[in-house]
Structure formats: C-alpha cells, structure tokens
C-alpha positions in Angstrom: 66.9 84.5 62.4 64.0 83.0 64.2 63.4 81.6 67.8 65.4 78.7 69.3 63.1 76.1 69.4 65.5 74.3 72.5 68.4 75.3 73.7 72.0 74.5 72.8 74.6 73.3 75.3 77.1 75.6 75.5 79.9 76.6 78.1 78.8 78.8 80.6 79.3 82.9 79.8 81.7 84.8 81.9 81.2 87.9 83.7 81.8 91.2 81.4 84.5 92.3 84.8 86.9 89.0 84.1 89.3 88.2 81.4 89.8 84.5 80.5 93.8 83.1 80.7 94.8 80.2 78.3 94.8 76.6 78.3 97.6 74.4 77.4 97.7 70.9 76.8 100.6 69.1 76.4 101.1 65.5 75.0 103.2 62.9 74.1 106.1 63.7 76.6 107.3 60.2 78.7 106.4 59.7 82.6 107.4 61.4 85.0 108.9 64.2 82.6 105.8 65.2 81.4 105.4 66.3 85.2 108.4 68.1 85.2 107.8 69.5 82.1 104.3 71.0 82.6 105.8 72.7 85.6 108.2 74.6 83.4 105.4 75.0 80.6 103.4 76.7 83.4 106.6 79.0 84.6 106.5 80.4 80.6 102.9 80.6 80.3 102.2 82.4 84.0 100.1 82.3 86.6 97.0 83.5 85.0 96.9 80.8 82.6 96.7 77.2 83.1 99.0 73.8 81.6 97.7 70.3 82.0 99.8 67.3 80.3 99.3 63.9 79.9 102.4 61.1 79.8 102.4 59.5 76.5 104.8 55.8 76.6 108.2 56.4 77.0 109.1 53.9 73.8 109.5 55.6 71.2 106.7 54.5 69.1 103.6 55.2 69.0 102.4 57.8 71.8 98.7 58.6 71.2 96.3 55.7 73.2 92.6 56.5 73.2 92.8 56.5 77.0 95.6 59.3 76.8 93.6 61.2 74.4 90.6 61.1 76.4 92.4 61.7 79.6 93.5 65.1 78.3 90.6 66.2 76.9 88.0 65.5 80.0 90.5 67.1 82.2 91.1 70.1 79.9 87.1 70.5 79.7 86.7 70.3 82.7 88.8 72.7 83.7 87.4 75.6 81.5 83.9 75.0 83.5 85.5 74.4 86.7 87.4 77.7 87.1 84.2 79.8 85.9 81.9 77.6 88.3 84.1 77.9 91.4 86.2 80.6 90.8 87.8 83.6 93.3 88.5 87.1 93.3 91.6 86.6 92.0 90.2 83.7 89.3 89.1 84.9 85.5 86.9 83.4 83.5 86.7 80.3 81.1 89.8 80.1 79.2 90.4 82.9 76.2 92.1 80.5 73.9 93.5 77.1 74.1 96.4 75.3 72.4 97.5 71.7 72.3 101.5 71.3 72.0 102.2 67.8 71.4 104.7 65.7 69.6 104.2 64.5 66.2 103.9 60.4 66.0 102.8 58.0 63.0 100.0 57.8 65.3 98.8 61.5 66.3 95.7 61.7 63.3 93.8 60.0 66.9 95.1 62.8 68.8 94.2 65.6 66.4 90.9 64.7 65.4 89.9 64.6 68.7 90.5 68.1 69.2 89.6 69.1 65.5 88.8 72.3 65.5 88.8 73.8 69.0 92.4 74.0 69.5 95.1 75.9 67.9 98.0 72.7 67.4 101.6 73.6 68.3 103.3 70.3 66.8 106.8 70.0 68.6 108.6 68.6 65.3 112.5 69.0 67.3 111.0 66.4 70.0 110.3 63.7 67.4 113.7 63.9 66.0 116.5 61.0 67.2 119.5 61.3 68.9 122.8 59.9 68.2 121.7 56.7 70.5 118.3 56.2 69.1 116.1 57.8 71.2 113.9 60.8 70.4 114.7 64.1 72.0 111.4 64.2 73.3 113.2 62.5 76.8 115.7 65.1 77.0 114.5 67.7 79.6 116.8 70.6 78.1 115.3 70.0 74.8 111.8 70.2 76.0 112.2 73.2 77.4 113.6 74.5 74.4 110.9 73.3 72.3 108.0 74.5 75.1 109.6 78.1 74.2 109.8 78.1 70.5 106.2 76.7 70.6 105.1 79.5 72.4 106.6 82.0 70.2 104.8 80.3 67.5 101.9 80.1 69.4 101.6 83.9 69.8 102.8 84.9 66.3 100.1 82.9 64.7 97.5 82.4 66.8 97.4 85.8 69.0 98.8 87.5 66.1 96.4 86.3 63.4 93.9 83.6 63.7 92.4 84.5 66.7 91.6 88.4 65.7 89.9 86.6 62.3 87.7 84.4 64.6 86.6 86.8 66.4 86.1 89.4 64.0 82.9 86.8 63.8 82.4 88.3 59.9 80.5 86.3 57.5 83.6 87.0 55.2 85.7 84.9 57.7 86.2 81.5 56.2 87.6 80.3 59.2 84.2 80.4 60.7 82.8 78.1 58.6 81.1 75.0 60.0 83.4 71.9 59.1 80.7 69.5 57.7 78.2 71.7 56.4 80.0 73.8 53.7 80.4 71.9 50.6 83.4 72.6 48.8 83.7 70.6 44.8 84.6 67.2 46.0 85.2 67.5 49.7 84.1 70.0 52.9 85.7 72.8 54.5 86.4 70.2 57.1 89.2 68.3 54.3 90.6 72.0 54.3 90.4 72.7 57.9 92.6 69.7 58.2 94.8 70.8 55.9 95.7 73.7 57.9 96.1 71.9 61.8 98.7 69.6 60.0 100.8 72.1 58.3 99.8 71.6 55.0 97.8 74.7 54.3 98.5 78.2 55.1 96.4 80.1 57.3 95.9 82.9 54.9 94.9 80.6 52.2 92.3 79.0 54.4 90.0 77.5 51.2 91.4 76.3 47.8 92.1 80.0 45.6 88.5 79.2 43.8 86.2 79.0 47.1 85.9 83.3 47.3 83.1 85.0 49.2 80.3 87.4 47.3 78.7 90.5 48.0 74.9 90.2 49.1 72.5 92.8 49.0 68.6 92.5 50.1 67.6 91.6 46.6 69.6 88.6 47.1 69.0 87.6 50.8 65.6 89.7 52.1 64.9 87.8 54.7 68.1 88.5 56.5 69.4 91.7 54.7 68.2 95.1 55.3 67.7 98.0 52.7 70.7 99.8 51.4 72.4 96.7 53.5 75.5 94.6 51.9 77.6 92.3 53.4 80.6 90.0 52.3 79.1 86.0 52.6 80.3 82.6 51.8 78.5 80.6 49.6 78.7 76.9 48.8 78.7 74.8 45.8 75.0 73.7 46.8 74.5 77.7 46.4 73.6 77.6 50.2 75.0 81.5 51.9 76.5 81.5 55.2 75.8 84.6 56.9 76.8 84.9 60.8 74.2 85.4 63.4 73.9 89.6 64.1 75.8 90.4 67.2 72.7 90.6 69.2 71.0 87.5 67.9 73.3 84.7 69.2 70.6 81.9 70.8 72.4 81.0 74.8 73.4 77.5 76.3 72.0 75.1 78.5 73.7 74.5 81.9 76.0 72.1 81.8 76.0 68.5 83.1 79.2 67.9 85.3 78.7 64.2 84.7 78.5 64.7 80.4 80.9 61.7 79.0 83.7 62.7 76.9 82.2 63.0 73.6 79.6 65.7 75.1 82.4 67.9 76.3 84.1 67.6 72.7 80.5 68.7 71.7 80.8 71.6 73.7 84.6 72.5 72.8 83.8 72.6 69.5 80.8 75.0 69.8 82.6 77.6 71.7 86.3 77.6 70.4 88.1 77.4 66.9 91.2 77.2 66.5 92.0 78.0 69.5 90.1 81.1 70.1 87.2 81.9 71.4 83.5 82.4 70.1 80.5 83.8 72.1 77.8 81.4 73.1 75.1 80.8 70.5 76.9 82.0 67.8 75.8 80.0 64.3 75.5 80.2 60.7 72.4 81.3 59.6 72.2 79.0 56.3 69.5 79.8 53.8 69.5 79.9 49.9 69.0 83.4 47.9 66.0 85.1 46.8 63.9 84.1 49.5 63.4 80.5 48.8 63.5 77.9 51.0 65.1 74.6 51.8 63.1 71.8 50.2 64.6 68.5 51.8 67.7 69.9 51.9 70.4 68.0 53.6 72.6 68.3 56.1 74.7 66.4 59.0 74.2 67.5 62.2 77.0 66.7 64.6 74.1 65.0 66.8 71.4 63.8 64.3 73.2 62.7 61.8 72.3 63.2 58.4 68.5 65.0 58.4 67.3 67.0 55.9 65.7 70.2 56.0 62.4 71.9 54.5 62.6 75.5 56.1 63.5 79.3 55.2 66.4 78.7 57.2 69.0 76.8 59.6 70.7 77.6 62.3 74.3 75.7 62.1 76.6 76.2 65.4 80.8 75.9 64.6 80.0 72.1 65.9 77.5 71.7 62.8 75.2 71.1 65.3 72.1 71.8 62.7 68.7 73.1 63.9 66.5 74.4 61.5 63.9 76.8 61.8 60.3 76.0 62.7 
C-alpha cells in the first residue's frame, strides 16, 4: 500500500537463472579444530553451499565473546553479498537459507540474539556434554563429526521440511512472519515467543500462545486493502492493529549496499531478508493498519532504526526487521 517514500536497504536480488546454496555457521568449536571441523561440515553440506566457523576458547567455559560473535556474523554477511556481487558461471546466488550450528554455553543468549531471527539454530547439545576426564565432547573430532551430521538431519527435517515452506508461503495467516517487536501479544511481543522457539522451548507448530489465532477479513473490514468478494486469513494484535503481507507484486526494493556498513547494519540487513533461516523477497513488509478504514492516530511503534515513533497515517509499512515506515 502506498509509495516508498525512500528506500530500504536490502540484500541485493538474484538473477531469476540462479539458485542460492546455504550458509552454515558454526560456533563454539576450540582452535584449530574448528578448522578441521568446518572442512568436514563443508564435505556433508557440498560444494554448492558454503560453511564458515569461528574458534570459540578451548576452556570449557564460557565460549561466546562479542568479538567471536561479531567475527561470524560480518563474515557470514559478507559472504551472502560477496558471492552475488562477484560471482561465476558456475556461482549461484545469495544464499537460500542459512543455519547457525553451535554449541550450547551458559553464555550463548549473546550468541543467539545476535542472530535473532535470520537464522534457523541447530544447538549441538552432545558437544556440551562431559567426558569421563572433564572435558566437553566438543574437543573430540569423532564426536563433532557425529554431531555435524545429526544437525544436518535436523536441519533438513525442520527447517527444509517445514519452516522454510511456511516463510515462504509469505501468507498473512503465517505467524511466523510476523515482525518481532511490532505485534503485541497480552503482556509481551511475538519477539518473547519467537524466542521461545530458537531455544527449544516452543514448538514450531505452536508458534504463538493457543489464544493468539488469525481472523477472516473481508472488504467491509479492511477496504483500503481488500478487494470486493475478497477474504483473506490475517493476524491481528491486542492493539486491534491487522497484519496483512504486502501483495506479491507490491514489495518496495533495496538500496545498494555499502561494502564498508559496520556490523550492526549487516544484522539490519539479515534480518530484513531471512527468517528463520529461510529466505524472503526484498521489500517484503507488513502492511499494518486498523479496520474499517480508520487510521492511526499517534499510534506507536519501535522501529528497529528510529526507535520508538508514533504514527498518524492510514497505514505502515513494517519490514521482518520492524524497520517501521509509515505512509505519507
């Protein structure tokens, strides 16, 4: 709905002839095994996909510095722009989906929450475990391997299998599409749930709490977004503000993209193109408005670059990084 007043930084869009690989990332694995490690994890994974680790400490402690968190995400961004930007003949595309495998620590909430909610999380619960010595399995070579493989069968049961064929139905009865900050739940955001499900606690088919359930909409209730004899399945929030997807052919394009963009710009940029794991189309947002035609009246909202702004128009756009721009 409505013009883009400027445009949204978003990763660059391949070419309708290619066919994107995967990403891996791999963490908390002890120099130089990590090395050794990613070498097999890119054996499994094959040559049209791509692994990158980085070495956690090899005391068993806590695994997850800033500077190792950071280190794996710059290089993982900048390898999804990289191989589109420079690629070959026999090169595809920005990667189709990307998954962190990493071992759980007290201290991997730093880890996660910097790839909240781009990644699909493979936690690699066997490496965490102690031996009969005291040392974690994570430095034993034959159980890494082990666990590489069980993580991929995991990987494509759930994530191939399930969540990525729900993101990208890109339906506005798909919860998991749901901006993080922006839909209100009773006491919390979808975010508190989204969480829920990237540490195990929450199923993926029971994505919001049993009494969070979309409604049908019909043109009477939305008219500036629904046509006549039109229905669709929508989310709506406790504020009563609906979440309908962007149509197919209205998705507002990207910016290109600043090779020198710190860290927290290419989370920014993550975030707007993958979740969990799998990827979205650039420019594809929420377009948030209330029913029966009325408009926001100061409305607020937090926008992943703003802050919290409030909004007085007949709608917002709101990307999957809650990047918020309303309408003019």
């Amino acid at each position: 709905m409505g013009k883009p007043r400027h445009k949204q930084r978003l990763l660059p869009v391949a070419l309708p002839s290619t066919t994107g690989g995967d990403l891996f990332l791999l963490a908390g694995l002890p120099n130089p095994l990590h090395s050794r490690i990613e070498g097999f994890f890119q054996t499994v994974a094959g040559a049209d996909s791509k692994v990158i680790a980085s070495p956690s400490p090899s005391y068993d402690g806590p695994l997850y510095r800033k500077s190792t968190v950071d280190t794996l995400l710059e290089a993982g961004a900048r390898f999804a722009i990289r191989r589109l930007k420079n690629r070959s003949d026999n090169q595809s595309a920005r990667p189709r989906r990307i998954a962190l495998f990493y071992v759980p620590a007290d201290d991997d909430k730093l880890l996660l929450s910097e790839f909240d909610f781009f990644v699909f999380p493979v936690p690699l619960r066997d490496l965490a475990n102690y031996d009969d010595v005291g040392n974690q399995v994570r430095h034993q070579r034959t159980e890494c391997e082990t666990a590489i493989r069980n993580g991929m069968e995991l990987y494509k049961r759930e994530l191939i299998g399930v969540v990525q064929q729900r993101v990208e139905s890109r339906r506005s009865s798909e919860p998991l599409l749901l901006p993080p900050l922006n839909f209100h739940l009773n006491d919390e955001r979808a975010k508190d749930a989204f969480c829920e499900l990237t540490r195990g606690a929450r199923a993926w088919e029971n994505t919001l709490p049993e009494r969070i359930a979309p409604e049908t909409f019909d043109r009477s209730r939305l008219p500036g977004f629904l046509g006549y004899q039109e229905t669709q399945i929508i989310y709506k929030d406790t504020r009563d503000v609906v979440f309908p997807c962007c149509r197919a052919n209205e998705p507002h394009g990207g910016t290109a993209f600043d090779h020198k963009a710190k860290v927290e710009e290419l989370r920014d940029l993550l975030q707007s193109t993958y979740r969990f794991g799998a990827s979205l189309p650039p420019g594809f947002h929420h377009d948030a408005q209330l029913e029966g035609g009325r408009e926001f009246n100061a409305t607020p909202f937090q926008c992943s670059r703003e802050g919290s702004i409030v909004v007085s128009a007949t709608h917002t756009n709101i990307y999957p990084n809650d990047f918020v721009r309303p309408a003019p």
